[in-house]
C-alpha positions in Angstrom: -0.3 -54.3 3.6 1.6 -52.2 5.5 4.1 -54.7 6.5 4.7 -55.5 3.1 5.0 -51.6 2.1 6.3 -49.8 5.2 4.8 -46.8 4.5 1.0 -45.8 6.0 0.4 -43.3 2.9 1.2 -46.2 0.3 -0.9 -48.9 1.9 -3.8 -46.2 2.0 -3.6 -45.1 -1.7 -3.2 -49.1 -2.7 -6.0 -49.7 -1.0 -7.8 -46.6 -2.1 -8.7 -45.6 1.7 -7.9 -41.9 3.3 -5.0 -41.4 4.5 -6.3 -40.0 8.1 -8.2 -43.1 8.5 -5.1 -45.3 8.0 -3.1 -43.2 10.2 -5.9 -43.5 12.7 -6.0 -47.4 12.9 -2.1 -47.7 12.9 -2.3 -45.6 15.8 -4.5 -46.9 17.1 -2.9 -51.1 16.8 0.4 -49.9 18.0 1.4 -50.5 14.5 2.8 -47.0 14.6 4.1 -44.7 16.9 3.7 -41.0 17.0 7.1 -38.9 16.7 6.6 -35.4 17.9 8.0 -33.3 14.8 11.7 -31.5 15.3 10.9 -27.6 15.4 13.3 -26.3 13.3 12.7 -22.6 14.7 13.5 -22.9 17.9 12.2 -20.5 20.4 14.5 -18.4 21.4 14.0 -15.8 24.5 14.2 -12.0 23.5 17.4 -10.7 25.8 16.5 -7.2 27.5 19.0 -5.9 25.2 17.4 -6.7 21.8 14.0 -5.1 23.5 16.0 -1.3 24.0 17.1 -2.2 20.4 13.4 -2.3 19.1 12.1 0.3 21.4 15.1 2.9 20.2 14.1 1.2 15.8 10.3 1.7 16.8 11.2 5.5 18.2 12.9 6.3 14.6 10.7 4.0 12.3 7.4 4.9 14.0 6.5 1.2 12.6 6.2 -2.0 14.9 6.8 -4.3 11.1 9.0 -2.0 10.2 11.4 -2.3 13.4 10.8 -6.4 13.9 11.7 -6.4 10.0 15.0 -4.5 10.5 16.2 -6.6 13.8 15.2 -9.8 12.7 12.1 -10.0 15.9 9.5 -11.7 15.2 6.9 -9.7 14.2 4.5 -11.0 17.1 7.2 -10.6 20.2 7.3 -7.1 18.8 4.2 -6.2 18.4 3.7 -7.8 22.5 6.2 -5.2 23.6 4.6 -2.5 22.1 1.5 -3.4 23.6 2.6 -3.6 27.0 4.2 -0.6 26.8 1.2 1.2 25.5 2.4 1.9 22.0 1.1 1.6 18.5 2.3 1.4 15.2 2.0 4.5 13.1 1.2 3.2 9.6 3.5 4.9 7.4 1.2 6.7 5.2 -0.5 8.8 7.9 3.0 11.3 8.0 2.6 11.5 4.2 -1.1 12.3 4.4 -0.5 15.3 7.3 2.3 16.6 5.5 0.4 16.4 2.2 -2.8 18.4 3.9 -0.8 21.0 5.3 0.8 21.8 2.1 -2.8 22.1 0.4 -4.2 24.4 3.2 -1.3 26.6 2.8 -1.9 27.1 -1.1 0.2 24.3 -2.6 -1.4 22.4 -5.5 -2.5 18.8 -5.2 -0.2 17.5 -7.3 3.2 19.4 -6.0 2.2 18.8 -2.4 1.5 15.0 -3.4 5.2 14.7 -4.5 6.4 16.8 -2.3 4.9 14.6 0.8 6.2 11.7 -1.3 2.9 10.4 -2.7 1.0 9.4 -5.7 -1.4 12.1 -7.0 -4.4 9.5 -6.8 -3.5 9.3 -3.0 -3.5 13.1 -2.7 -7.1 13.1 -4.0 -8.3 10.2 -2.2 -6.6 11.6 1.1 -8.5 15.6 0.0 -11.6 13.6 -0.5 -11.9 11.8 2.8 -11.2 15.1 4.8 -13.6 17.0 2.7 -16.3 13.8 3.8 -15.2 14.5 7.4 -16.5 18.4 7.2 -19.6 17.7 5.6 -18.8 18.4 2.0 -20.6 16.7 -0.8 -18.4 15.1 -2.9 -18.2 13.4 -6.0 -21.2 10.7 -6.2 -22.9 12.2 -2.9 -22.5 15.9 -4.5 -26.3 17.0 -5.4 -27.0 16.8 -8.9 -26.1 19.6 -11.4 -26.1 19.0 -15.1 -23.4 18.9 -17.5 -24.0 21.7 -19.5 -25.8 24.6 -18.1 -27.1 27.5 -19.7 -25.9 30.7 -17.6 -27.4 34.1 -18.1 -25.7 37.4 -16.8 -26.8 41.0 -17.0 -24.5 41.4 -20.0 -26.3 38.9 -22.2 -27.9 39.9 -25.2 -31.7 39.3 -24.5 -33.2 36.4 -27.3 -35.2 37.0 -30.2 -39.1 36.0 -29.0 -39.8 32.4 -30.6 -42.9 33.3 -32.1 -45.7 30.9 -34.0 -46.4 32.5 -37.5 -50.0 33.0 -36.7 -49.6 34.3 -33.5 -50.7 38.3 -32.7 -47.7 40.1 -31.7 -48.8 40.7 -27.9 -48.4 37.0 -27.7 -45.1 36.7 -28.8 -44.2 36.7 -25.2 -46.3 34.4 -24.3 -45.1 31.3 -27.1 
């Protein structure tokens, strides 16, 4: 069958067999011969010059994606480098979130300091959330219970008129 059709794939799907298992026994009878596939990305050795070019990117960007991205390094020989040299990648976010913090500690309101440290407002309360966590503040599902609507009574309230039954003496009305 293969003779007739040439091909490995073909003869397997005529014959209804997988296509591994052919491949396996024309391997295996010489029938055919492995050909070691043409890398079409060849790899190439980073020059000590392109390194001082992502060291200087990864100074400015504060990204190790960011800098590969913008030289055209692989992402990996980048991120290598930056591990041997005992650096990380600041994610970009984090200078957004200080910036953002430091603007609500000094008075700002969440959603001026959220543009202003060029965020979204749901990231601003996500990112106030999360530190408020971190000092111990009960927030949102974890804050204790306290109803919805709740009565409040201060000394300049009007004191009620006693709910009295209509058979009750009037030294009970207290009491009822």
């Amino acid at each position: 069958m293969l003779d007739r059709l040439g091909s490995v794939s073909l003869a397997a799907k005529t014959l209804g067999i997988n296509v591994q298992t052919c491949f396996h026994w024309a391997y295996k009878a010489g029938a055919v011969t492995r050909k070691p596939r043409a890398n079409p990305v060849a790899k190439q050795s980073a020059t000590q010059q392109q390194k001082d070019e992502f060291f200087a990117v990864l100074a400015r960007a504060g990204s190790v994606s960011v800098a590969a991205r913008e030289l055209g390094l692989a992402r990996s020989q980048c991120v290598s480098w930056a591990r041997h040299a005992g650096l990380g990648s600041i994610h970009p976010g984090v200078g957004k979130r200080a910036e953002f913090l430091r603007l609500r500690e000094a008075g700002v309101g969440r959603m001026e300091a959220a543009a202003a440290a060029g965020a979204s407002r749901k990231s601003g309360y996500l990112w106030e959330n999360e530190r408020d966590v971190a000092k111990g503040r009960a927030v949102g599902s974890r804050a204790p219970g306290v109803p919805y609507k709740q009565e409040v009574i201060t000394a300049l309230a009007e004191p009620s008129a006693p709910v009295t039954a209509p058979d009750a003496p009037p030294e009970l009305w207290g009491l009822v």
